[in-house]
DOTIFI-125469 format. One line per field, with one value per residue (C-alpha): residue number from 1; residue in three letters; x, y, z. Coordinates in nm, 3 decimals, padded with zeros to 5 digits. Example, Ala and Ser with C-alpha at 12.3 -4.5 7.8 and 13.67 -1.06 7.14 Angstrom:
# residues 2
pos (1;2)
code (ala;ser)
X (01.230;01.367)
Y (-00.450;-00.106)
Z (00.780;00.714)
//
This chain:
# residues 324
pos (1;2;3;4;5;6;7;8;9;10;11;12;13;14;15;16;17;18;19;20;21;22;23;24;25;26;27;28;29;30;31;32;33;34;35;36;37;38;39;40;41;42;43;44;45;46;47;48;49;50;51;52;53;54;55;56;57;58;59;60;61;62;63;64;65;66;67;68;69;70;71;72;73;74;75;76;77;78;79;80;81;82;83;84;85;86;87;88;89;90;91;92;93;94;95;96;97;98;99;100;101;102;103;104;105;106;107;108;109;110;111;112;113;114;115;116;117;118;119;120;121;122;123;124;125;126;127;128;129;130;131;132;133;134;135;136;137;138;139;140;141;142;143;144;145;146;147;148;149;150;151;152;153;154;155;156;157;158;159;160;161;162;163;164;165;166;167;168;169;170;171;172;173;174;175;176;177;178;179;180;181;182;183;184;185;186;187;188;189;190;191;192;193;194;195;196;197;198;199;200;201;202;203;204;205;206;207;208;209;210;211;212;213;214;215;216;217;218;219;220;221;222;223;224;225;226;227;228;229;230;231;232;233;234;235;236;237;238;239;240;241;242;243;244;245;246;247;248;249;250;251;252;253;254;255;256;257;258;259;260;261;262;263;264;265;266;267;268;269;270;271;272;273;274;275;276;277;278;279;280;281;282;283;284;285;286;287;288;289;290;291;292;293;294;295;296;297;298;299;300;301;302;303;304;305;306;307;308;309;310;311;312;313;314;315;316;317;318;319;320;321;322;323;324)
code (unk;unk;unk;unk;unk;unk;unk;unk;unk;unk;unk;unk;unk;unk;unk;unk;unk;unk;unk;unk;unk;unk;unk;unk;unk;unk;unk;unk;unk;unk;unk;unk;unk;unk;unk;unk;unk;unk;unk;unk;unk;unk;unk;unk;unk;unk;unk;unk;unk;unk;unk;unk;unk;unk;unk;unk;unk;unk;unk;unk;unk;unk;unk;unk;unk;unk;unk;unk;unk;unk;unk;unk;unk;unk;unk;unk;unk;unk;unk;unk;unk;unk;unk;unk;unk;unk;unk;unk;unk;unk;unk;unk;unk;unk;unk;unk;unk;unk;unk;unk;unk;unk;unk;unk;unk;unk;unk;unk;unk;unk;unk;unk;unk;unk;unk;unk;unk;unk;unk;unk;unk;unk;unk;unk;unk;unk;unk;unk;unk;unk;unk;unk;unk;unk;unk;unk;unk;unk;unk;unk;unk;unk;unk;unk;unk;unk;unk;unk;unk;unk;unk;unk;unk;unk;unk;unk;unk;unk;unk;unk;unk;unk;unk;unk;unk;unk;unk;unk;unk;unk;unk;unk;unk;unk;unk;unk;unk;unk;unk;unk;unk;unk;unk;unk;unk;unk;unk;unk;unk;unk;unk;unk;unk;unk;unk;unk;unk;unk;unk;unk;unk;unk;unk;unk;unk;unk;unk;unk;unk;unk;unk;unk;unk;unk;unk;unk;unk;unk;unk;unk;unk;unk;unk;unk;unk;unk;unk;unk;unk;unk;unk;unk;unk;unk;unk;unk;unk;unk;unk;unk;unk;unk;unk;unk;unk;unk;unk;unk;unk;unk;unk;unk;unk;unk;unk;unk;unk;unk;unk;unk;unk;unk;unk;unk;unk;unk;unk;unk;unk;unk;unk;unk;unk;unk;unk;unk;unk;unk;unk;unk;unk;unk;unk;unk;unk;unk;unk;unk;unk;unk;unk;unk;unk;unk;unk;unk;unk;unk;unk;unk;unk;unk;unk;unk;unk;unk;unk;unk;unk;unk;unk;unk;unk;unk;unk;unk;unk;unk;unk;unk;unk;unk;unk;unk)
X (-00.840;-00.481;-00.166;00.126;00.428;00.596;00.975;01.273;01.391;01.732;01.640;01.951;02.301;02.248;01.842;01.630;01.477;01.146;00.907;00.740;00.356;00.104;-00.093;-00.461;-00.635;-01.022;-01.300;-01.577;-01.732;-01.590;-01.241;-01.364;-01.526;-01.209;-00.992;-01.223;-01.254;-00.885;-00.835;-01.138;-01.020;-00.658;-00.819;-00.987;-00.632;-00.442;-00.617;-00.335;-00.138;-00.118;-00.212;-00.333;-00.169;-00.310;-00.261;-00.509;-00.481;-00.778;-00.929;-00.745;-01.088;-01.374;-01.192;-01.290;-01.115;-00.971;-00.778;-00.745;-00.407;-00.468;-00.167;-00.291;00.047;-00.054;-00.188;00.149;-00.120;-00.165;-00.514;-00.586;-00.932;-01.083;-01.295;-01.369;-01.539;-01.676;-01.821;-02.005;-01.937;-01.581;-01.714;-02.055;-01.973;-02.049;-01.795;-01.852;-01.747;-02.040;-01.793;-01.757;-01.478;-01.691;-01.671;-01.254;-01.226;-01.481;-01.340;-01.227;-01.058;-00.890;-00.552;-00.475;-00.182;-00.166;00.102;-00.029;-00.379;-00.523;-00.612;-00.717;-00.917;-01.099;-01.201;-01.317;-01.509;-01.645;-01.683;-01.813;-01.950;-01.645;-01.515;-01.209;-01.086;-00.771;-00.537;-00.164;-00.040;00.312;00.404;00.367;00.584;00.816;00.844;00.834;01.137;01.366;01.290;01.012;01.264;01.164;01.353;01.194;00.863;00.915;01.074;00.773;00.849;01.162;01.319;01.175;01.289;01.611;01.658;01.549;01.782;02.083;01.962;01.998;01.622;01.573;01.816;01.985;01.784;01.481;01.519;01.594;01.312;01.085;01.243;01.271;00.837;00.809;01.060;00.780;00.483;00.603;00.812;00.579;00.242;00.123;00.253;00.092;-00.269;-00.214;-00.202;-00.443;-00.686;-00.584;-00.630;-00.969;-01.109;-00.980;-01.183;-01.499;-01.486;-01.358;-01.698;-01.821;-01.442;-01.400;-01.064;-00.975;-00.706;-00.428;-00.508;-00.858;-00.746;-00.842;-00.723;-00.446;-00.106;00.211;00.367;00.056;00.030;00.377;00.381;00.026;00.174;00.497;00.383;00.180;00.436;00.745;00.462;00.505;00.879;00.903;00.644;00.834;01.184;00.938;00.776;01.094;01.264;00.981;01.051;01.454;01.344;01.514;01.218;01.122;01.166;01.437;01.639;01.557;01.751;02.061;02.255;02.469;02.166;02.029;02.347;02.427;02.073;01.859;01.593;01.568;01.505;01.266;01.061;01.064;00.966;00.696;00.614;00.590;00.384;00.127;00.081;00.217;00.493;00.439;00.650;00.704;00.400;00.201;00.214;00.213;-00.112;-00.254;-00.173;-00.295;-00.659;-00.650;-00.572;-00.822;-01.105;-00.987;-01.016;-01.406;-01.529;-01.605;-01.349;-01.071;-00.932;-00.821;-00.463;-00.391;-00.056;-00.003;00.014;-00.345;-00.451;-00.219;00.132;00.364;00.562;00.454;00.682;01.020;01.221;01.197;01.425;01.789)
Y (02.279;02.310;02.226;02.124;02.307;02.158;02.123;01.979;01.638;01.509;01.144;01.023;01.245;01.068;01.105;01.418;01.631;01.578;01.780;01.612;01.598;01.814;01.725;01.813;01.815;01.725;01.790;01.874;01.635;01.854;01.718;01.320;01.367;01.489;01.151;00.921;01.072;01.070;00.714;00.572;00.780;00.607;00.273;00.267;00.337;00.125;-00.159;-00.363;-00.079;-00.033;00.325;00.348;00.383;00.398;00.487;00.544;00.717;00.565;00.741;00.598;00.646;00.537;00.327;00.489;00.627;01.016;01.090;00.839;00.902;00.805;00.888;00.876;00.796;00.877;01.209;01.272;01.391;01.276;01.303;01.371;01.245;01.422;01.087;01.310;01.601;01.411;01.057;00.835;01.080;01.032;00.683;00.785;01.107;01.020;01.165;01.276;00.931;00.763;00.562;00.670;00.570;00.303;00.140;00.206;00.025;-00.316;-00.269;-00.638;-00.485;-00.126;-00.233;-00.061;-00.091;-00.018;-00.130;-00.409;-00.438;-00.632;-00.362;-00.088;-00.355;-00.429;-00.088;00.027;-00.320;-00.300;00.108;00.210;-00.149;-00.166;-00.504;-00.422;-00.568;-00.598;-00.516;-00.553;-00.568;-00.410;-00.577;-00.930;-00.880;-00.712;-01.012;-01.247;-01.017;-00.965;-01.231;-01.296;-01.134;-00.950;-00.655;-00.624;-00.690;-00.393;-00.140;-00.229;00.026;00.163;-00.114;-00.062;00.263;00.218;-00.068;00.163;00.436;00.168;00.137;00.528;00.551;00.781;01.025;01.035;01.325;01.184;00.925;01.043;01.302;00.961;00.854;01.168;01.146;00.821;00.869;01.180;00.956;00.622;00.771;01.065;01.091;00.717;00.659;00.952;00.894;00.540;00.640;00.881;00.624;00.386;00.642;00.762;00.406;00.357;00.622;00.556;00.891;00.782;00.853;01.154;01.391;01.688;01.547;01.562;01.309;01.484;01.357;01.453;01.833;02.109;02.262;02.001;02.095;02.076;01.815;01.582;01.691;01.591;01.229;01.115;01.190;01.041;00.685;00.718;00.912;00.625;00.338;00.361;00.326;00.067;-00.149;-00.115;-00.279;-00.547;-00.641;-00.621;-00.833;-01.101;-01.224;-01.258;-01.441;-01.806;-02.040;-02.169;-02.505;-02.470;-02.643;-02.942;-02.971;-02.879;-03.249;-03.010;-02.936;-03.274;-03.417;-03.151;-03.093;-03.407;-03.303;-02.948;-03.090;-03.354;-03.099;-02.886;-03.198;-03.250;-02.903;-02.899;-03.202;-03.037;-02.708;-02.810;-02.598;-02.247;-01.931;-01.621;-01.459;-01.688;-01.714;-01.355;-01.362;-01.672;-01.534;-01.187;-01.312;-01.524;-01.211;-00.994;-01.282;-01.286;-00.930;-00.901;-01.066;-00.918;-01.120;-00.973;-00.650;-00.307;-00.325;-00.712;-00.843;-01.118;-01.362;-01.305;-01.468;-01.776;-01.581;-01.613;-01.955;-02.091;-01.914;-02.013;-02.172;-02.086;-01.782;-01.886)
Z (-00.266;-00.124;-00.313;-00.215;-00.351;-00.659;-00.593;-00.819;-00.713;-00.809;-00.936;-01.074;-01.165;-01.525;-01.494;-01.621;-01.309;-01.235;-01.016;-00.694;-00.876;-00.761;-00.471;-00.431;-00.123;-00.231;-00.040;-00.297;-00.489;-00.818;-00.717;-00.708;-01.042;-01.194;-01.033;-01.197;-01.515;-01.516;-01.350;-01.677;-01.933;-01.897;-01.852;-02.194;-02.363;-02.216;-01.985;-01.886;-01.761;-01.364;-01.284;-00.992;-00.658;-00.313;00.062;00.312;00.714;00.929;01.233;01.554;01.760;01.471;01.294;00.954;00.697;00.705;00.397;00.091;-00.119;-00.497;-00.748;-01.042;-01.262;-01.615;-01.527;-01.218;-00.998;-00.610;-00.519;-00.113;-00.087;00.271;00.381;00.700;00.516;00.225;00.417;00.162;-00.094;-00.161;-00.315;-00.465;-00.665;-01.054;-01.311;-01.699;-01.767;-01.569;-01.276;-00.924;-00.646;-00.538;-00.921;-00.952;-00.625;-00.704;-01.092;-01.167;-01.451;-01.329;-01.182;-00.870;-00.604;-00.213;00.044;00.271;00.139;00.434;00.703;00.397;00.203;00.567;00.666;00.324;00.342;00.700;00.700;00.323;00.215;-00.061;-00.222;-00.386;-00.642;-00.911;-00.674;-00.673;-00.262;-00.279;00.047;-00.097;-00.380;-00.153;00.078;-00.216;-00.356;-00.072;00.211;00.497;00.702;01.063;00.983;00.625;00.743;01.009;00.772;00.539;00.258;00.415;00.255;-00.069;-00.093;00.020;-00.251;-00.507;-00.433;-00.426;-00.814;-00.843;-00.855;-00.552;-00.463;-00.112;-00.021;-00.132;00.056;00.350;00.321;00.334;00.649;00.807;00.754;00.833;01.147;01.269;01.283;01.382;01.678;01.780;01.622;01.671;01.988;02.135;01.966;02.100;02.442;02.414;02.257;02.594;02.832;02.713;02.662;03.027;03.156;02.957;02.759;02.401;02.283;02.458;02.508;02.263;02.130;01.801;01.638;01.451;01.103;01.190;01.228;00.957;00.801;00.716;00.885;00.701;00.839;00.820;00.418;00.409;00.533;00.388;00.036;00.042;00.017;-00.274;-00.447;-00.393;-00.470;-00.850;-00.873;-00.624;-00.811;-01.115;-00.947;-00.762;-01.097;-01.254;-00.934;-00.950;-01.305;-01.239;-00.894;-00.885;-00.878;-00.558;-00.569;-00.852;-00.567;-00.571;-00.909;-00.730;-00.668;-00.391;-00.206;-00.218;-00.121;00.151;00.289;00.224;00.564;00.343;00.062;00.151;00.319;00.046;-00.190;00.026;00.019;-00.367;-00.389;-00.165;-00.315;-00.686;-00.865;-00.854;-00.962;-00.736;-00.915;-00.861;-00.489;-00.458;-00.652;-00.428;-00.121;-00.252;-00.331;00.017;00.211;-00.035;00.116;00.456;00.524;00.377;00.737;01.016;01.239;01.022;01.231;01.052;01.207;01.123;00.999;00.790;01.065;01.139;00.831;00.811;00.789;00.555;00.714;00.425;00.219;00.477;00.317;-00.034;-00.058;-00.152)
//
């Protein structure tokens, strides 16, 4: 197993110090016992409590899955699951406590977290046979928090991170030591594999050429490591200011109260009148959670692609409007 090197982080000037947690790269079905006995164990004490975090890195030629991220936050430790070495086994090791992988993910009671849930939740659907379940989708609540905006929809959890270090949750250097990783692979690493991926398809030899994706490499480089545990590792603190956000949201047709609105805007607010009489009141959390469970559907069929957006599974237009 491999270990990333524990540093000091400066949170806050008016916050205790806190060490990056330990990263383990597992490969051995030892390691995958140790998650889940960790992930249950926590569960049985305190079952409303969201634990568990998750990121994923998918093979740009198979399709499939090569590393699964998995912060565990009650015991601070960032778990590196090696899909590439492991295979099925990542999901069908059995800990002390009698639950694999396979059983966190399909729990219906285990809540669990991931960034844009739609292209993960596929290819552990399409690739291992996995239903997941109970699962909080970080990018929802992020557009339900800050807007349906292009620019926050690009920056994806840029933007949550920057947010949280405006609150004096992240430190400057923290955060840009997140961009600096995310800056690496969206302007060099993805490009090039994407290219590489069109080239070789092109020539008929994406199936038969000796060439190995970079997140496919072992052992694990350094600046690979570094990127695939960064988002896990921002995910908890960023759901906490989302959950927090989405209480404090205005509600979204809390509008139509407003006699200046009416007055000012009466096309707006007939629309949105219309809009409410369609899909009946609703808070923030409770779109979020709609739209989570229609995505969560959507992306157990085989028409649903890996790299889909929103838009692929009725976008978010629905939701225009209602920010003010």
């Amino acid at each position: 197993m491999y270990n990333s090197e524990a540093r000091d982080i400066t949170v806050h000037p008016d916050a205790l110090r806190r060490k990056f947690p330990p990263s383990i790269l597992v490969s051995q079905a030892a390691g995958i016992c140790s998650m889940v006995d960790n992930i249950t164990a926590y569960h049985q004490q305190s079952p409303a409590e969201l634990d568990v975090f998750i990121d994923t890195e998918d093979d740009a030629v198979s399709g499939t899955l090569t590393f699964m991220q998995v912060f565990v936050r009650s015991a601070n430790v960032i778990y590196v699951l090696d899909i590439g070495t492991l295979h099925q086994s990542a999901f069908t090791s059995v800990g002390g406590m009698a639950q694999d992988s396979r059983q966190i993910l399909e729990s219906n009671t285990i809540r669990k977290a991931i960034y844009q849930l739609q292209g993960d939740s596929h290819t552990l659907y399409k690739s291992y046979g996995i239903c997941v379940d109970c699962i909080t989708d970080l990018g929802l609540m992020a557009l339900a928090c800050y807007g349906n905006k292009k620019k926050d929809r690009d920056q994806g959890l840029e933007t949550c991170v920057e947010r949280c270090t405006k609150l004096g949750l992240f430190s400057e250097a923290e955060k840009e030591d997140f961009k600096a990783r995310k800056d690496w692979a969206r302007d060099k690493v993805f490009p090039e594999t994407q290219q590489k991926v069109k080239q070789l398809r092109a020539e008929g030899k994406l199936e038969t050429i000796d060439w190995v994706p970079l997140f496919n490499q072992r052992p694990v480089s350094r600046p690979v490591w570094d990127y695939i545990v960064w988002d896990v590792y921002v995910m908890p603190t960023v759901y906490d200011v989302l959950d927090r956000t989405l209480d404090e949201l205005k509600h979204p047709f809390s509008r139509l109260d407003d006699q200046k609105f009416q007055t000012d805007e009466p096309a707006k607010c007939k629309a949105l009148a219309t809009r409410k009489a369609k899909t009946g009141d609703r808070t923030w959390r409770q779109l979020v959670e709609e739209k989570t469970a229609e995505v969560l559907k959507a992306s157990k069929t085989n028409g649903f692609g890996p790299n889909a957006r929103e838009g692929k599974t009725g976008g978010l237009a629905e939701w225009s409007g209602l920010h003010f």
